[in-house]
C-alpha positions, 0 to 999 in steps of 0.5 A, spaced: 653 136 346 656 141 342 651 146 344 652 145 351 659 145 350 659 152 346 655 155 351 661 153 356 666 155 353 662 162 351 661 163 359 668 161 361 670 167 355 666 172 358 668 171 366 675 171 363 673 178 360 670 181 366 676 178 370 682 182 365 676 188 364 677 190 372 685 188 373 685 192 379 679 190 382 679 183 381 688 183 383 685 186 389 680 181 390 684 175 389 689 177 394 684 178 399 682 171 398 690 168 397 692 172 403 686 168 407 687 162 404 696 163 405 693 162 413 691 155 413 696 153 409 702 155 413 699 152 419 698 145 416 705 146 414 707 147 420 703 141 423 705 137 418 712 138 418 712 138 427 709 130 427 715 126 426 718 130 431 712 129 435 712 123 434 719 122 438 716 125 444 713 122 450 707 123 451 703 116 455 703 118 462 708 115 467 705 111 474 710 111 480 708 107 486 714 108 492 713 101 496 713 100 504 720 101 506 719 094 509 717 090 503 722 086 501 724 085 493 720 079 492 715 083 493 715 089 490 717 084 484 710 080 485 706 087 485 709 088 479 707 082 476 700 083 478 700 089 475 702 086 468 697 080 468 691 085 471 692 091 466 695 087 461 691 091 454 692 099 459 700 098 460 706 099 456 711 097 459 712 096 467 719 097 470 722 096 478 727 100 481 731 097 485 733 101 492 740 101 490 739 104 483 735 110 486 741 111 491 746 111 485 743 116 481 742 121 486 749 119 488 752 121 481 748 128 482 753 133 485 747 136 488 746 130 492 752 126 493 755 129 499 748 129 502 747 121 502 754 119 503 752 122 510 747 118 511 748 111 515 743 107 510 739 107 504 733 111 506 729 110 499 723 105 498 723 100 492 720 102 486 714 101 480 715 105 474 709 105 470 707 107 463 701 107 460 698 106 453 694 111 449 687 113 451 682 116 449 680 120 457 687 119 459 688 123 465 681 120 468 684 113 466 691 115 469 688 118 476 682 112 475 689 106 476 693 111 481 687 111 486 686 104 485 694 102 485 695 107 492 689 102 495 694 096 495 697 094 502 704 094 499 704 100 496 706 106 499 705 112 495 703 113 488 706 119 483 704 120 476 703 126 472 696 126 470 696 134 470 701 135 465 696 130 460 691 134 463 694 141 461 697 136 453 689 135 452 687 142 454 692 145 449 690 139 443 683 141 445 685 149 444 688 147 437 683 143 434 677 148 436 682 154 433 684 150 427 676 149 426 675 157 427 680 158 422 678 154 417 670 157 418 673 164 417 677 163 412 669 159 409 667 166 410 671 171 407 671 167 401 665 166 401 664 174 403 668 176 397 666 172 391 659 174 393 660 182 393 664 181 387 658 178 383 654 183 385 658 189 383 658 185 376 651 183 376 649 191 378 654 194 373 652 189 366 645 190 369 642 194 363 646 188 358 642 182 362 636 186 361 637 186 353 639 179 354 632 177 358 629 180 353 631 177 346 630 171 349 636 169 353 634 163 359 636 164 366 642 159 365 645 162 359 644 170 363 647 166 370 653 161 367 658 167 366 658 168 373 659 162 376 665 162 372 667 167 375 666 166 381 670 159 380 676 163 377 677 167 382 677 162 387 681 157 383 686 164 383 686 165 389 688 159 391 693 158 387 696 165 389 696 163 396 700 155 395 705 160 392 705 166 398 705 160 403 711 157 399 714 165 398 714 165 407 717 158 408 723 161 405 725 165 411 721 161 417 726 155 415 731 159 415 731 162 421 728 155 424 735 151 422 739 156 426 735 155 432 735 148 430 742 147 429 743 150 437 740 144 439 743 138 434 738 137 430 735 139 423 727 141 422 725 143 415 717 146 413 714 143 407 707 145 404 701 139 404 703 134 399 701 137 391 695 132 392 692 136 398 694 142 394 690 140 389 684 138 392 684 145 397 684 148 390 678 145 388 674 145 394 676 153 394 673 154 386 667 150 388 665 154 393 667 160 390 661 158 384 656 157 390 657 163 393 657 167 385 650 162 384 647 166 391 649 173 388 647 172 382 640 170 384 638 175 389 642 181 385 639 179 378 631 180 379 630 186 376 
């Protein structure tokens, strides 16, 4: 056990040593890799921090359905209880406007009030406002009910705003699929970067490597420094871009409270939690070693 800790700890030394021997080159590459990684972690900052103000939003799709102008009261209540029992588990909430109430509130408008005090009647219909639960097809299951409802003999016109869902899923969809591009760039520059770093150390401690070989030095013992190297640099780097993320934040939320304060309220950008910061440091170090064990295999047969 002391052995194999010894042999560590000499590893972990000579990867510190060929970090501090280049400092130009190894600067260079961490902010390479930190500037990447600074990337997704503003942008988690930026959902994390816009989900509660998301959460606000209203984003089940609203059903209206304009009865018969002949249909009584009584009716349109009876429609709109066939509605609850019937879809019970796909609505939330069910609500009848009455034709009176539809006429005040145009009339309170200014555009309109003139307009329909002309007018001899109330020439509006009763109606049904429909909120829908959570879907996972929600446009589909919102066009699905409303040609279903317009089949009703009572039912005069249906309305709903399955092209605005439509245009919600499209954009969530764009995000996602963008997110997930970003995070395979972000793989592959790392990747790419550790990479061609081990290969320049392993070609410049070449003719060590060979004298190493040849006084009986194993594959582990030749390879481990790298390996280490690799995880520094990405352990580094990672570090570096959690503080240029923090350094960013600093004017965004600056300028996000002015813009925020002309509409009455207040949005601050944080980072992820330290323990998702502390993960992404891990996984950023582990794949850096993986990629070091690459370079060093395919760059150390000689």
């Amino acid at each position: 056990m002391k052995r194999w800790l010894r042999q560590h700890r000499y590893a972990l030394q000579v990867a510190v040593r060929r970090l501090l021997s280049q400092p130009f080159s190894s600067l260079a590459n961490v902010l390479v890799i930190a500037l990447t990684l600074s990337v997704p972690i503003m942008g988690a900052s930026i959902l994390q921090s816009a989900e509660p103000v998301a959460r606000e939003m209203p984003v089940s799709p609203e059903i209206t359905l304009f009865m018969n102008p002949e249909a009584d009261r009584q009716t349109t209540q009876e429609t709109a209880e066939k509605i609850r029992g019937e879809h019970a588990d796909e609505v939330s909430s069910v609500r009848v406007v009455a034709r009176e109430q539809a006429l005040d509130t145009l009339k309170s408008h200014p555009n309109w009030g003139d307009a329909l005090a002309a007018l001899p009647g109330n020439p509006l219909p009763d109606s049904i406002v429909i909120t829908l639960n959570e879907h996972t097809n929600l446009a589909g299951h919102a066009d699905e009910l409303a040609s279903q409802w317009q089949q009703w003999p009572d039912v005069d016109l249906v309305q709903h705003d399955s092209a605005w869902v439509q245009r919600l899923e499209a954009i969530l969809q764009f995000i996602r699929i963008g997110l997930a591009l970003l995070a395979a760039g972000v793989v592959l520059v790392v990747l790419a970067t550790i990479f061609n770093t081990v290969r320049l150390q392993a070609l410049t401690q070449r003719e060590e490597i060979a004298v190493a070989r040849l006084v009986g030095a194993t594959e582990s013992f030749v390879r481990r420094p790298f390996l280490y190297l690799g995880a520094l640099t990405g352990l580094i780097s990672a570090l570096a871009a959690v503080g240029l993320a923090r350094l960013a934040l600093t004017p965004l939320n600056a300028a996000l409270d002015r813009l925020a304060s002309t509409y009455g309220t207040q949005l601050q950008l944080v980072l992820p939690d330290p323990a998702s910061l502390a993960l992404t440091a891990i996984v950023v170090s582990i794949l850096a070693a993986f990629s070091a064990r690459w370079s060093v295999t395919r760059n150390t047969r000689f």
